[in-house]
N, CA, C and O atoms as a Tinker XYZ file with bonds, in Angstrom:
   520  protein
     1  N    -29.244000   19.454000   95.363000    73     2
     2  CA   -28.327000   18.980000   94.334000    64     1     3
     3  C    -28.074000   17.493000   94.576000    63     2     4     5
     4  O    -27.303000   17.208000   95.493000    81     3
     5  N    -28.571000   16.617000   93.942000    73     3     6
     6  CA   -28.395000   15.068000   93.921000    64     5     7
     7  C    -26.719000   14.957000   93.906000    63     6     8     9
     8  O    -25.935000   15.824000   93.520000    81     7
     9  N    -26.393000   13.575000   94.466000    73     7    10
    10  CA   -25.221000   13.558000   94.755000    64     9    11
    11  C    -24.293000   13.152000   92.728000    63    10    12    13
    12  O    -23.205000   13.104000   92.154000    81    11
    13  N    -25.428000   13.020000   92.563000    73    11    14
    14  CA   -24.418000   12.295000   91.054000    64    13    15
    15  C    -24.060000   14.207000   89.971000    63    14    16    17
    16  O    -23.136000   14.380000   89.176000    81    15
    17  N    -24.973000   15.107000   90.308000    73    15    18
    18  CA   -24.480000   16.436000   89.732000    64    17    19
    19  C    -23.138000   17.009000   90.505000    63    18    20    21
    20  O    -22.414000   17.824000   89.933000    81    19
    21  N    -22.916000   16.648000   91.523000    73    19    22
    22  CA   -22.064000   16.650000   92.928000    64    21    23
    23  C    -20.865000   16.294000   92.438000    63    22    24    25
    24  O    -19.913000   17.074000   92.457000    81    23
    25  N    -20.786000   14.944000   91.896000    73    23    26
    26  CA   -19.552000   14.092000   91.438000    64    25    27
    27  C    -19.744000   14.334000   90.003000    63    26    28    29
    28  O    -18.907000   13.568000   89.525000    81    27
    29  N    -20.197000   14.792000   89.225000    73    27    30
    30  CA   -20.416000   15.089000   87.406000    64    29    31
    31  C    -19.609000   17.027000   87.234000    63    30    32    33
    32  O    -18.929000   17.457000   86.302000    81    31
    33  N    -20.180000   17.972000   88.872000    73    31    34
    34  CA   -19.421000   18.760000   89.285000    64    33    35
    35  C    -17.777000   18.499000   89.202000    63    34    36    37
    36  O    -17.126000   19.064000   88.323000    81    35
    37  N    -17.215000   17.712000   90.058000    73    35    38
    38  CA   -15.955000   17.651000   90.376000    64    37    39
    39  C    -15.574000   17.418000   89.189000    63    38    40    41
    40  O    -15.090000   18.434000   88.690000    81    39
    41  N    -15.571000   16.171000   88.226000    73    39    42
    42  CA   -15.061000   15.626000   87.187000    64    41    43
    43  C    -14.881000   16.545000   86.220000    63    42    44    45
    44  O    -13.855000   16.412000   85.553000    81    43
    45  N    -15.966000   17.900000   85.830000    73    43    46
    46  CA   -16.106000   18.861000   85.102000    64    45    47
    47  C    -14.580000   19.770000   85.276000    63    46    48    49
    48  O    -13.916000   20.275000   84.371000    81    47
    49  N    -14.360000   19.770000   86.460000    73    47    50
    50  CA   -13.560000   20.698000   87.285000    64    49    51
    51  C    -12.347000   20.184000   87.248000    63    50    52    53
    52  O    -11.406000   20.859000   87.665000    81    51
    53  N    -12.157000   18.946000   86.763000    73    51    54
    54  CA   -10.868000   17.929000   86.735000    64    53    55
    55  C    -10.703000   18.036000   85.765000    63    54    56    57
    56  O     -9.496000   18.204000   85.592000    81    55
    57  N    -11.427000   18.053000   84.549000    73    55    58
    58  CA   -11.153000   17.977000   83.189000    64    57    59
    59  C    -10.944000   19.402000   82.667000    63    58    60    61
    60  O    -10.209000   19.550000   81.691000    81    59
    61  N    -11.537000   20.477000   83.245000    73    59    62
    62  CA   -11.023000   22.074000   82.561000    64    61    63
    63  C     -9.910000   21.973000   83.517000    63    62    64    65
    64  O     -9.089000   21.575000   82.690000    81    63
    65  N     -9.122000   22.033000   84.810000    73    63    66
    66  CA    -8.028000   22.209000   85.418000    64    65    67
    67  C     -6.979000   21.533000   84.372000    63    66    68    69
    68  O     -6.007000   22.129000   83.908000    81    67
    69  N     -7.379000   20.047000   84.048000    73    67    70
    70  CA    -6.302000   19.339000   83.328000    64    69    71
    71  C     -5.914000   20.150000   82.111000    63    70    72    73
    72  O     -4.748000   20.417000   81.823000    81    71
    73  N     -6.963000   20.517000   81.429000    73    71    74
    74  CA    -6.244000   21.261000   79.993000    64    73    75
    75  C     -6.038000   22.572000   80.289000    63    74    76    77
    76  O     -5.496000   23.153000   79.349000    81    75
    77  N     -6.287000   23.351000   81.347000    73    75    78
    78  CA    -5.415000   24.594000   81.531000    64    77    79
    79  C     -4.096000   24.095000   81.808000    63    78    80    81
    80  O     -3.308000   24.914000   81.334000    81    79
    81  N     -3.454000   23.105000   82.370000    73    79    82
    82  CA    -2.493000   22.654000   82.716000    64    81    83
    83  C     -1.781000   22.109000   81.541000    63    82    84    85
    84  O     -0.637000   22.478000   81.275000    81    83
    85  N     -2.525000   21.101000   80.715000    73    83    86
    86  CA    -1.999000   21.276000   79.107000    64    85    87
    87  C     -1.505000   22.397000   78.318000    63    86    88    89
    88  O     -0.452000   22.455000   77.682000    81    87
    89  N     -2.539000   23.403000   78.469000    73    87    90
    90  CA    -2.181000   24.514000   77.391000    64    89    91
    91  C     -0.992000   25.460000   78.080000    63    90    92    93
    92  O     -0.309000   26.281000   77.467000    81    91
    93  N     -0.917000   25.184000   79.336000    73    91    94
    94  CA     0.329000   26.013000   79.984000    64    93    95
    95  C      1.753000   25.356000   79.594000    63    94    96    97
    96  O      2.884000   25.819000   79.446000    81    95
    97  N      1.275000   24.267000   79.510000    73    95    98
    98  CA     2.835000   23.105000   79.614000    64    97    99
    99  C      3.124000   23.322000   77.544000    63    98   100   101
   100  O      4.175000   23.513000   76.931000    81    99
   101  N      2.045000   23.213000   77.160000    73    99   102
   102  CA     2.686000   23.690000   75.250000    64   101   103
   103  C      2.727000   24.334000   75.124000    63   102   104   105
   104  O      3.282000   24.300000   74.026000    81   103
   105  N      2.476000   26.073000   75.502000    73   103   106
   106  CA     3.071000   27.403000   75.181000    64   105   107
   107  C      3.871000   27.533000   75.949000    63   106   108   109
   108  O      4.475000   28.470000   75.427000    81   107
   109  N      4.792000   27.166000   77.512000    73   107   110
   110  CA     6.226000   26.652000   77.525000    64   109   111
   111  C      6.668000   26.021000   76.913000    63   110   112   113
   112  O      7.885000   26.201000   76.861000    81   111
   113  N      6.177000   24.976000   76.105000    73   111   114
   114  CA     7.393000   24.212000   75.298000    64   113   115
   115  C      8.104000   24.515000   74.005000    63   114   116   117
   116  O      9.127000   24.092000   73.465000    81   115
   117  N      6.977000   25.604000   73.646000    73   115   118
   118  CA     6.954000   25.977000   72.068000    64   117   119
   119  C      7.749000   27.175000   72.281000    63   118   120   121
   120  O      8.136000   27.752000   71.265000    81   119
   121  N      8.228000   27.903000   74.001000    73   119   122
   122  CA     8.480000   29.221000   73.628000    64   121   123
   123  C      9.576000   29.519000   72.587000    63   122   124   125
   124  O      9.533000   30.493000   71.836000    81   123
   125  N     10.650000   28.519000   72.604000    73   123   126
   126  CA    11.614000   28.748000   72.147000    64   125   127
   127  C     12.042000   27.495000   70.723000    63   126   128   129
   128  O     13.210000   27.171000   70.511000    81   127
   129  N     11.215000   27.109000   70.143000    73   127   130
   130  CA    11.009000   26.784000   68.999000    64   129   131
   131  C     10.719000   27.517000   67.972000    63   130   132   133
   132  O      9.548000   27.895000   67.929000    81   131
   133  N     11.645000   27.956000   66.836000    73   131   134
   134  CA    11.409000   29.826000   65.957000    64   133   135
   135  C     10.070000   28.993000   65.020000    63   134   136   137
   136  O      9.697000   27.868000   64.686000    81   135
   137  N      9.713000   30.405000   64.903000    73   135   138
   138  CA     8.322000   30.336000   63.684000    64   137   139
   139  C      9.293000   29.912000   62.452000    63   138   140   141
   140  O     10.522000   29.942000   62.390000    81   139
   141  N      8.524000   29.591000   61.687000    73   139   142
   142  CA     8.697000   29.445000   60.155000    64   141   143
   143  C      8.486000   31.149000   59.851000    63   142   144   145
   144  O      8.008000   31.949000   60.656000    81   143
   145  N      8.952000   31.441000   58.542000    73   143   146
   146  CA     8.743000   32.394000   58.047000    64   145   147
   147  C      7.139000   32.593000   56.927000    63   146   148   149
   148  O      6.797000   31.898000   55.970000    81   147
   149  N      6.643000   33.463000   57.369000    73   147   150
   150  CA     5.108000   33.741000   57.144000    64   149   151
   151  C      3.892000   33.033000   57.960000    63   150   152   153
   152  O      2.662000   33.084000   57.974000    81   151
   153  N      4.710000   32.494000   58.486000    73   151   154
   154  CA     3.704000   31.702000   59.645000    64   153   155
   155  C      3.149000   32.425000   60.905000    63   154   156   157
   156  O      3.639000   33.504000   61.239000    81   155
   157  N      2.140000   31.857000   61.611000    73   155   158
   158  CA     1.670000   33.374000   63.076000    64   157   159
   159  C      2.189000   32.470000   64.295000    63   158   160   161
   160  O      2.590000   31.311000   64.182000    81   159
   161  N      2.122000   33.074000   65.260000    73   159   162
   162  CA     2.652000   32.607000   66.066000    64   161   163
   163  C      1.042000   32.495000   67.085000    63   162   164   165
   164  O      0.062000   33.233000   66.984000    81   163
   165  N      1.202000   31.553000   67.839000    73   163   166
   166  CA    -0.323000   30.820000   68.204000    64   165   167
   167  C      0.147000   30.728000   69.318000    63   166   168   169
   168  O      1.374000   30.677000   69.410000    81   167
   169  N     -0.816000   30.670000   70.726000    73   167   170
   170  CA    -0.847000   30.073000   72.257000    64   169   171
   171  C     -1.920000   29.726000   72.294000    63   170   172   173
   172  O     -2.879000   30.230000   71.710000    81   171
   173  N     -1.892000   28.444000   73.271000    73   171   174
   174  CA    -2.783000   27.523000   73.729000    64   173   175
   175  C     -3.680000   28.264000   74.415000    63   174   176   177
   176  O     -3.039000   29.203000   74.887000    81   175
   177  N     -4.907000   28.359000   74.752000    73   175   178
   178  CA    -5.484000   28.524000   75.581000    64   177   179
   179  C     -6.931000   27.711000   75.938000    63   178   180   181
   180  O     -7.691000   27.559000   74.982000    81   179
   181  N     -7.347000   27.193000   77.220000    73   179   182
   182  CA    -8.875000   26.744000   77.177000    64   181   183
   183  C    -10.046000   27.506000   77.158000    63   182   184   185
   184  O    -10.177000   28.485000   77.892000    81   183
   185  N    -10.790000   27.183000   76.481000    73   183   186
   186  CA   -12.389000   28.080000   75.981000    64   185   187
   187  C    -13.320000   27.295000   76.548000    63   186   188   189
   188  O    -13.719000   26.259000   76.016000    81   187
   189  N    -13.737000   27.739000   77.684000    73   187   190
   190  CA   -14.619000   27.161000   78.285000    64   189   191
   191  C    -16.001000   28.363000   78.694000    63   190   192   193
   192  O    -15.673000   29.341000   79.366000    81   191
   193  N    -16.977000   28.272000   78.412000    73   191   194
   194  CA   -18.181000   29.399000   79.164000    64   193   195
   195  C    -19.064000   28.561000   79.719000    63   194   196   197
   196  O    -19.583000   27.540000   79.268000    81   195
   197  N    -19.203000   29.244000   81.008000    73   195   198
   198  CA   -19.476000   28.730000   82.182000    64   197   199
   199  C    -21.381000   28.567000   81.773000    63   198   200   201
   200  O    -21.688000   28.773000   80.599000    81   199
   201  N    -21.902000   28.402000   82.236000    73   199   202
   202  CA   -23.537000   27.933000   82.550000    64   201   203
   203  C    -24.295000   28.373000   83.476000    63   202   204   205
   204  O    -23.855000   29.298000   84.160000    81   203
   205  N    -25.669000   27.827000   83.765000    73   203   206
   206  CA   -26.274000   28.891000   84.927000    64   205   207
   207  C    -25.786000   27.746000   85.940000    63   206   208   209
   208  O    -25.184000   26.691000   85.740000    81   207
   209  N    -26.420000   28.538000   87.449000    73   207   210
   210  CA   -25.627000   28.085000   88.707000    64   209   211
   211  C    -25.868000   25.900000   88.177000    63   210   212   213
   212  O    -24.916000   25.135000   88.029000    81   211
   213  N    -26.917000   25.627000   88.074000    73   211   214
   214  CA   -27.291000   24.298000   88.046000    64   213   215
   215  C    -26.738000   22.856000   87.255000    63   214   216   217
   216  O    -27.020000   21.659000   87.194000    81   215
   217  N    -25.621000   23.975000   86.625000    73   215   218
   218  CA   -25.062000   22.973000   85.228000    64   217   219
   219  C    -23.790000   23.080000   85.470000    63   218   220   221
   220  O    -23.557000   23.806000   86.436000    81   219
   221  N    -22.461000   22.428000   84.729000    73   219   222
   222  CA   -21.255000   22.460000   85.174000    64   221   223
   223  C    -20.938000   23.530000   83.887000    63   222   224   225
   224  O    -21.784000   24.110000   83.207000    81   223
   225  N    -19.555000   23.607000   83.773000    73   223   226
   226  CA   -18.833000   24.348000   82.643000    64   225   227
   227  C    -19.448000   23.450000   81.371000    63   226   228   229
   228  O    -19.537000   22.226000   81.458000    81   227
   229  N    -19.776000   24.040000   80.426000    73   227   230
   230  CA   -19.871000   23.891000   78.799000    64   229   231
   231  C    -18.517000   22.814000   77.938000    63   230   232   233
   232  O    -17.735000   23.501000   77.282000    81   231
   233  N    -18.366000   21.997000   77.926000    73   231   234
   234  CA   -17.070000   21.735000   77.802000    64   233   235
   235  C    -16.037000   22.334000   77.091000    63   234   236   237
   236  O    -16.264000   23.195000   76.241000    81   235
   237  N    -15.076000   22.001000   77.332000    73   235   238
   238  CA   -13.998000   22.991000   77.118000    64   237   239
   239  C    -13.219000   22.722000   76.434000    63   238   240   241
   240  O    -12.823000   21.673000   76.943000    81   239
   241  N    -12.486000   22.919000   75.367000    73   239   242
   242  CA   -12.006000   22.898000   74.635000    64   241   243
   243  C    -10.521000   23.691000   74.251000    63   242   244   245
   244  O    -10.566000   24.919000   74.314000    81   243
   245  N     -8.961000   22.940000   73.783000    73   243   246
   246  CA    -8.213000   24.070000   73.600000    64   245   247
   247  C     -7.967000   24.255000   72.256000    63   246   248   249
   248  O     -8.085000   23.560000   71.247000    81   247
   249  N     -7.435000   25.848000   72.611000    73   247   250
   250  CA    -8.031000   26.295000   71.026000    64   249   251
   251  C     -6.746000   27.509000   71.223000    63   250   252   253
   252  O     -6.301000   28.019000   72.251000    81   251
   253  N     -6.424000   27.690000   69.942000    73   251   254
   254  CA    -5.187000   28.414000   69.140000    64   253   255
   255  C     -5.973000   29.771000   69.456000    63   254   256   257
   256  O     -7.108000   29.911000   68.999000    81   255
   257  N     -5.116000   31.215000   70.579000    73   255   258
   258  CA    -4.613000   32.456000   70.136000    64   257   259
   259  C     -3.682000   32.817000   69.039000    63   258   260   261
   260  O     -2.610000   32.232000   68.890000    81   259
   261  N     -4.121000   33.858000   68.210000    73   259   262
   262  CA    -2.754000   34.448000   67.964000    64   261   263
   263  C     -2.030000   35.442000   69.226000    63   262   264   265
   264  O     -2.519000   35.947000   70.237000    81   263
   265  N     -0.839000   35.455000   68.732000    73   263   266
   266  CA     0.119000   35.468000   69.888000    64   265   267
   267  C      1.358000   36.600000   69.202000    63   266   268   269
   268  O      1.562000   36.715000   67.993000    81   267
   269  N      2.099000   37.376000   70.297000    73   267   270
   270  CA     2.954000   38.073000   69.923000    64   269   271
   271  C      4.089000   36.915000   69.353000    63   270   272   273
   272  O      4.274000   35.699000   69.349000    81   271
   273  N      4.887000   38.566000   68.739000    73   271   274
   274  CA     6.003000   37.462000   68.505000    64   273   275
   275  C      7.256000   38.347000   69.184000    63   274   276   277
   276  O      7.176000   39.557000   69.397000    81   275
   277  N      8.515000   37.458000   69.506000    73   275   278
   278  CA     9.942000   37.971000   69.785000    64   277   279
   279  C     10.506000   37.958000   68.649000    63   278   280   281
   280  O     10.190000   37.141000   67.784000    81   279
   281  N     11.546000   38.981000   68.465000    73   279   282
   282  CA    12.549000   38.715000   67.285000    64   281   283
   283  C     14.123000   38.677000   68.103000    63   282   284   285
   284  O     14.561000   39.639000   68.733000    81   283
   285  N     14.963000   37.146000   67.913000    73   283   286
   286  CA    16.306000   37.367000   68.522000    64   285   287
   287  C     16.996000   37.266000   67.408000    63   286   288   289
   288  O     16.691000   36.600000   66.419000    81   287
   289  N     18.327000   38.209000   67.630000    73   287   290
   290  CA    19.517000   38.282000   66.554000    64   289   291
   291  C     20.360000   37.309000   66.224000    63   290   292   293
   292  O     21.495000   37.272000   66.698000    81   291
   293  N     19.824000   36.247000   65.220000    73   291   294
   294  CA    21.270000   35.438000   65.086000    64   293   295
   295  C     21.055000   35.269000   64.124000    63   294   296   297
   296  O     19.995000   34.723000   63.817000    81   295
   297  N     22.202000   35.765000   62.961000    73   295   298
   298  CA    22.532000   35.681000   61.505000    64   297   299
   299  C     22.564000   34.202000   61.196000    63   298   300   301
   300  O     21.957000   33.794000   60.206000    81   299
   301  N     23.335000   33.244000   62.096000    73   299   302
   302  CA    23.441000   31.944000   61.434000    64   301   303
   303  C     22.425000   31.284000   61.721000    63   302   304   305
   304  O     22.557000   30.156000   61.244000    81   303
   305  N     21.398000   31.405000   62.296000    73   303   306
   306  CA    19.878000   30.275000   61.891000    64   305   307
   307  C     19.694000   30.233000   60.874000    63   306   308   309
   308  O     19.753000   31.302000   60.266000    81   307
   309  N     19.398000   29.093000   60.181000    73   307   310
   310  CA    18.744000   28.838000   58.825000    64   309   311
   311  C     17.603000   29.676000   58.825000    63   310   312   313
   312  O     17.230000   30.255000   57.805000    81   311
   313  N     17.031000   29.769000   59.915000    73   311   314
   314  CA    15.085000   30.814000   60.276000    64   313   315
   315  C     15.154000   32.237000   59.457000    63   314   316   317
   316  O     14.449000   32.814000   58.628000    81   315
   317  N     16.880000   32.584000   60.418000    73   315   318
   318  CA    16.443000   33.758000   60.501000    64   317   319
   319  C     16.840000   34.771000   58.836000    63   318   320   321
   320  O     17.408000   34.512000   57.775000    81   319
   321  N     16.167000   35.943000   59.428000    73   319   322
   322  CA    15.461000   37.131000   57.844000    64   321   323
   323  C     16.486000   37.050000   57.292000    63   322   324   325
   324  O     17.344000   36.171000   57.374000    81   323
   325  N     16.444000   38.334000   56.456000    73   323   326
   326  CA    17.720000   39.002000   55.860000    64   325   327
   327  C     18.714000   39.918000   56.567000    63   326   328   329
   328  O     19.869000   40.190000   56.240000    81   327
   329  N     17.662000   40.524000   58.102000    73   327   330
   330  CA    18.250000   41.486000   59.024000    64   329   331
   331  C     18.959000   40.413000   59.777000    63   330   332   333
   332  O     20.003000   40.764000   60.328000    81   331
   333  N     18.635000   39.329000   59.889000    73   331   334
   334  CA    19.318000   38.088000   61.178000    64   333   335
   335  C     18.731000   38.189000   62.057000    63   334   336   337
   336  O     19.129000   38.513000   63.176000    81   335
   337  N     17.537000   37.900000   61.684000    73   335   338
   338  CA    16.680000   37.974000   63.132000    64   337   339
   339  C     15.797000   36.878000   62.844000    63   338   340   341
   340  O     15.259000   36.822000   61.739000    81   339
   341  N     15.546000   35.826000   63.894000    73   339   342
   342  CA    14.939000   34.499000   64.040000    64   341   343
   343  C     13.472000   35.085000   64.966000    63   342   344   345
   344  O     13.501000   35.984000   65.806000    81   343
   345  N     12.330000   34.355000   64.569000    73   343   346
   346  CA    11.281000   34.736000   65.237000    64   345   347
   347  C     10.731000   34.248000   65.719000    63   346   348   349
   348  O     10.296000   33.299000   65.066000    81   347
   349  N     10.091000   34.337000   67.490000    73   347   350
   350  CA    10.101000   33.141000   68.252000    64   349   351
   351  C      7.999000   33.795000   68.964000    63   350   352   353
   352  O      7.516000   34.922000   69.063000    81   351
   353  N      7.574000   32.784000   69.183000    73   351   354
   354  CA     6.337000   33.200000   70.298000    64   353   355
   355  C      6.555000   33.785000   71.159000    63   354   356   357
   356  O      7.549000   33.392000   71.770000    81   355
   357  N      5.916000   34.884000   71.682000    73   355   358
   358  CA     6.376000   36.099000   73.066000    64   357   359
   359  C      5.046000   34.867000   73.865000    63   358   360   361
   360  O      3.817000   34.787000   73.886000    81   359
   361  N      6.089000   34.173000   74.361000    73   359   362
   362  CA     5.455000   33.473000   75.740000    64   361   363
   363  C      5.684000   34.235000   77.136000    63   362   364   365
   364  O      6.825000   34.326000   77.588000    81   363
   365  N      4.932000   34.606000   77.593000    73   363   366
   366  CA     4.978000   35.312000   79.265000    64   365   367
   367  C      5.244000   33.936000   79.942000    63   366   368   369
   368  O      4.328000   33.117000   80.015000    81   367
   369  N      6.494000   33.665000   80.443000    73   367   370
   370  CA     6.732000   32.715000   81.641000    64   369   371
   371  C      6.168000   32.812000   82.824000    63   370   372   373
   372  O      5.982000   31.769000   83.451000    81   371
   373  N      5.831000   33.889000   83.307000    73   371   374
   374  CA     5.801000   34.088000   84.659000    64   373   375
   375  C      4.065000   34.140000   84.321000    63   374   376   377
   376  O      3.498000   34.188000   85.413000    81   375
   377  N      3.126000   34.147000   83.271000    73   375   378
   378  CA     1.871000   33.896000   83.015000    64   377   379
   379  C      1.844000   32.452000   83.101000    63   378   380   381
   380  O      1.353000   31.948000   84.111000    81   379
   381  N      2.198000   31.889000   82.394000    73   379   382
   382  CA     2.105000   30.432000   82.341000    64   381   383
   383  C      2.709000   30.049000   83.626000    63   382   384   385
   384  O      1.759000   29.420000   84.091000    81   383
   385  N      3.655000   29.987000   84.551000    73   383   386
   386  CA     4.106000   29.534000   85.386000    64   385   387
   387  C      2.766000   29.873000   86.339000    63   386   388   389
   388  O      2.316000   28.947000   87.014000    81   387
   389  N      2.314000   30.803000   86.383000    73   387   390
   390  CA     1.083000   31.199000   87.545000    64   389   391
   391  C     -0.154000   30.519000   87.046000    63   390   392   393
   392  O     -0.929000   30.077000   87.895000    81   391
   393  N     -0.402000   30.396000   85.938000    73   391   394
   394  CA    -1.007000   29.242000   85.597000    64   393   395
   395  C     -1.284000   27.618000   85.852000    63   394   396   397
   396  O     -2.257000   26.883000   86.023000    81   395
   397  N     -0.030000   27.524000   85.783000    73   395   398
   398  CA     0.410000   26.005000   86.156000    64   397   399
   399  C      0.331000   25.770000   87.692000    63   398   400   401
   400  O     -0.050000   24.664000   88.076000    81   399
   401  N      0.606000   26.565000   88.443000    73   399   402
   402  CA     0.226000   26.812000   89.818000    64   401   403
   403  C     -1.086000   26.652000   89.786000    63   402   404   405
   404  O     -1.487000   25.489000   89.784000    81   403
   405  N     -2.019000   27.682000   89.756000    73   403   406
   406  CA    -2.936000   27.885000   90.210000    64   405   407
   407  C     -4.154000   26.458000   89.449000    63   406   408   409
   408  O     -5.078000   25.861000   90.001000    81   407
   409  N     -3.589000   26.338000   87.983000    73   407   410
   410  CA    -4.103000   25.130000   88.101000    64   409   411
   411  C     -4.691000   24.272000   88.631000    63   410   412   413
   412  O     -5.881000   24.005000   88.801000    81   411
   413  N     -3.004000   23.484000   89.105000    73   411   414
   414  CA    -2.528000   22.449000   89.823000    64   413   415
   415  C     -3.259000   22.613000   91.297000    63   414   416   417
   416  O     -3.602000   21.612000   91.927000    81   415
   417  N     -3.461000   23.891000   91.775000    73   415   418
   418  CA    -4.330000   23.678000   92.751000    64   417   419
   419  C     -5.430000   23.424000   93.296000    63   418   420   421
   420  O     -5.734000   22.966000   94.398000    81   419
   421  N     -6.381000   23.994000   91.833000    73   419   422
   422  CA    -7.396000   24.134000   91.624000    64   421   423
   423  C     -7.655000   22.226000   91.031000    63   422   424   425
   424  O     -8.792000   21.835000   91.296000    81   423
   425  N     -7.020000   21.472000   90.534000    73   423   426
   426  CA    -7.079000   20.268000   90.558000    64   425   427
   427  C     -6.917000   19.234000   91.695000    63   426   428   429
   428  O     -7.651000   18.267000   91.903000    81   427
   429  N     -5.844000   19.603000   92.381000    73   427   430
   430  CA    -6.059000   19.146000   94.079000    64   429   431
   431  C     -7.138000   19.667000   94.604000    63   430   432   433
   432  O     -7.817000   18.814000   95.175000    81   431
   433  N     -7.451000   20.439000   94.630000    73   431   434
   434  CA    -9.148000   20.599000   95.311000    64   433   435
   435  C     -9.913000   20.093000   95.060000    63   434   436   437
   436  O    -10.563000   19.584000   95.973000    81   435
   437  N    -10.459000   19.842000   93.308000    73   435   438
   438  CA   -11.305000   18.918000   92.906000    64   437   439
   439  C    -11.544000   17.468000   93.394000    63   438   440   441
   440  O    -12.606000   16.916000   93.680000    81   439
   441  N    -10.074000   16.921000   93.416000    73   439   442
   442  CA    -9.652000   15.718000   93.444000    64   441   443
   443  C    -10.056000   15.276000   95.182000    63   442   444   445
   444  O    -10.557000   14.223000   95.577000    81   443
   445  N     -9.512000   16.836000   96.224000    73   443   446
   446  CA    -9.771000   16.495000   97.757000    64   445   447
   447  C    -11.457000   16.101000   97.673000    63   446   448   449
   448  O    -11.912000   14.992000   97.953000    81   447
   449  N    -12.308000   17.362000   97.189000    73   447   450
   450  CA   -13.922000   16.817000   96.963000    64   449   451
   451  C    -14.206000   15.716000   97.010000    63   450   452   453
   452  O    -14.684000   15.051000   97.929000    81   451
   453  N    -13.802000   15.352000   95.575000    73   451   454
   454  CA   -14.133000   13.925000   95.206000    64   453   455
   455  C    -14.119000   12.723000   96.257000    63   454   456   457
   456  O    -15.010000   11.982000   96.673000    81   455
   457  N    -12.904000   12.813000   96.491000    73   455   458
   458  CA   -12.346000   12.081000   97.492000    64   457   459
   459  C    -13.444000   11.490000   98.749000    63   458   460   461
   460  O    -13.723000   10.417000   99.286000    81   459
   461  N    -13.914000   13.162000   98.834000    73   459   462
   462  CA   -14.081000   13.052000  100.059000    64   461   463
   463  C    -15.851000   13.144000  100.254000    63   462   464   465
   464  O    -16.557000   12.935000  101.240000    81   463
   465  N    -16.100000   13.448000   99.197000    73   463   466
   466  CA   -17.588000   13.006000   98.838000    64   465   467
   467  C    -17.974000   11.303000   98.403000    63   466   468   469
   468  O    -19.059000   10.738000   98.549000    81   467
   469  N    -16.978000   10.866000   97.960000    73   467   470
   470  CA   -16.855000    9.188000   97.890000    64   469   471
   471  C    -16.893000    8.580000   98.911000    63   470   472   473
   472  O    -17.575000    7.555000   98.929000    81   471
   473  N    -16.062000    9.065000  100.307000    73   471   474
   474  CA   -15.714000    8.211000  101.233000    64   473   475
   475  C    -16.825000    8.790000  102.073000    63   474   476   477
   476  O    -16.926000    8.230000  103.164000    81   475
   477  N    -17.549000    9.612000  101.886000    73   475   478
   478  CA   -19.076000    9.882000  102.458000    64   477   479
   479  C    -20.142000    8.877000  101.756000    63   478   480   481
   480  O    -20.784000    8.083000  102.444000    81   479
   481  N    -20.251000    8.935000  100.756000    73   479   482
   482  CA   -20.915000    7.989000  100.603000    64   481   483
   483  C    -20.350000    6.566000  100.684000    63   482   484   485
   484  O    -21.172000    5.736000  100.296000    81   483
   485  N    -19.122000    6.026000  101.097000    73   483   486
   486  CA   -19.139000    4.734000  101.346000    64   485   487
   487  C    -19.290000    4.354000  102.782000    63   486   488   489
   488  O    -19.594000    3.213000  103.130000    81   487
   489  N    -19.094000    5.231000  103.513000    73   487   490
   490  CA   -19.323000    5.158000  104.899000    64   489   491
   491  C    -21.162000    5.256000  105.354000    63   490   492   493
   492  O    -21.584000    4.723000  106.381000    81   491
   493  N    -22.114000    6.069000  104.327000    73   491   494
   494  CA   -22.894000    6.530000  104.304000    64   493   495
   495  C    -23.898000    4.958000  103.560000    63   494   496   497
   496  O    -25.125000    5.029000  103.611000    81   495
   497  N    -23.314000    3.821000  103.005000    73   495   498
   498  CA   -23.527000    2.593000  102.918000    64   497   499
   499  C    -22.856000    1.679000  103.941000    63   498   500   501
   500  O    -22.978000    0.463000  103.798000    81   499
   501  N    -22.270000    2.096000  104.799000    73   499   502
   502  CA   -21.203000    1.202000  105.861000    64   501   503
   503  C    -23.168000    1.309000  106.946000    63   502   504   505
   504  O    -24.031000    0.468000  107.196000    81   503
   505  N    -23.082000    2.142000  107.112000    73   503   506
   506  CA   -24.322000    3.154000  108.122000    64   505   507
   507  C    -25.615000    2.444000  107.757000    63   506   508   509
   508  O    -26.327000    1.954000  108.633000    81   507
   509  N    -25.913000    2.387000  106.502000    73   507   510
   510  CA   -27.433000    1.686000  105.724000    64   509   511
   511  C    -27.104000    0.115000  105.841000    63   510   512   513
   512  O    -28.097000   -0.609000  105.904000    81   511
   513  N    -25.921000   -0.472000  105.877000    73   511   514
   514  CA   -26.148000   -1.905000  106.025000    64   513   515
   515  C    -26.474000   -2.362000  106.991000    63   514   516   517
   516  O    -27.235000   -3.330000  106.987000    81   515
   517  N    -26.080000   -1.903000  107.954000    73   515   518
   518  CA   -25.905000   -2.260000  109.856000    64   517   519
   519  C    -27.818000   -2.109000  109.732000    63   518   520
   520  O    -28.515000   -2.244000  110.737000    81   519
């Protein structure tokens, strides 16, 4: 594996971590923003399919689920029905929160690689000049 699929690797891996980390952070933000009425209720998610061993991820892209919905009781929203019920995205917190974790970790790893495949090859030119 040439060193430039090596570092075209990591970057691949930086850029799907980042928008799982996007799409976690806008279906928390939206949980509690009510639908419009006749409208669906949507979550973020990244669509990425992977490749054979030699290639990185396919790029990835985020792209609209439909999504459950909550119904909470409050007569005085402008939102809500005729029953008084306002209708919100059924966001799983504790999905997205494990998300955002595992992410975030999975982006520090990339980032340690990188790192540390760079400072191999600059040391690895420190070595070829002498």
């Amino acid at each position: 594996m040439s060193i430039d699929a090596i570092l075209a690797s990591a970057r691949a891996g930086l850029n799907y971590e980042r928008m799982r980390l996007d799409a976690s952070s806008r279906n928390i933000a939206i949980a509690n923003v009510p639908i419009q009425p006749g409208q669906v209720s949507n979550q973020w998610r990244v669509d990425a399919s992977p490749l054979n061993f030699g290639q990185m991820l396919a790029p990835a892209a985020l792209v609209q689920h439909p999504a459950g919905v909550r119904e909470v009781h409050d007569p005085s929203h402008p939102l809500a029905n005729e029953a008084g019920m306002v209708r919100y995205p059924d966001t799983d917190h504790v999905q997205e929160m494990t998300t955002l974790m595992t992410a975030s970790r999975s982006y520090e790893a990339n980032v340690r690689s990188y790192n540390l495949l760079r400072s191999m090859l600059l040391r690895a030119l420190e070595i070829g000049a002498k």
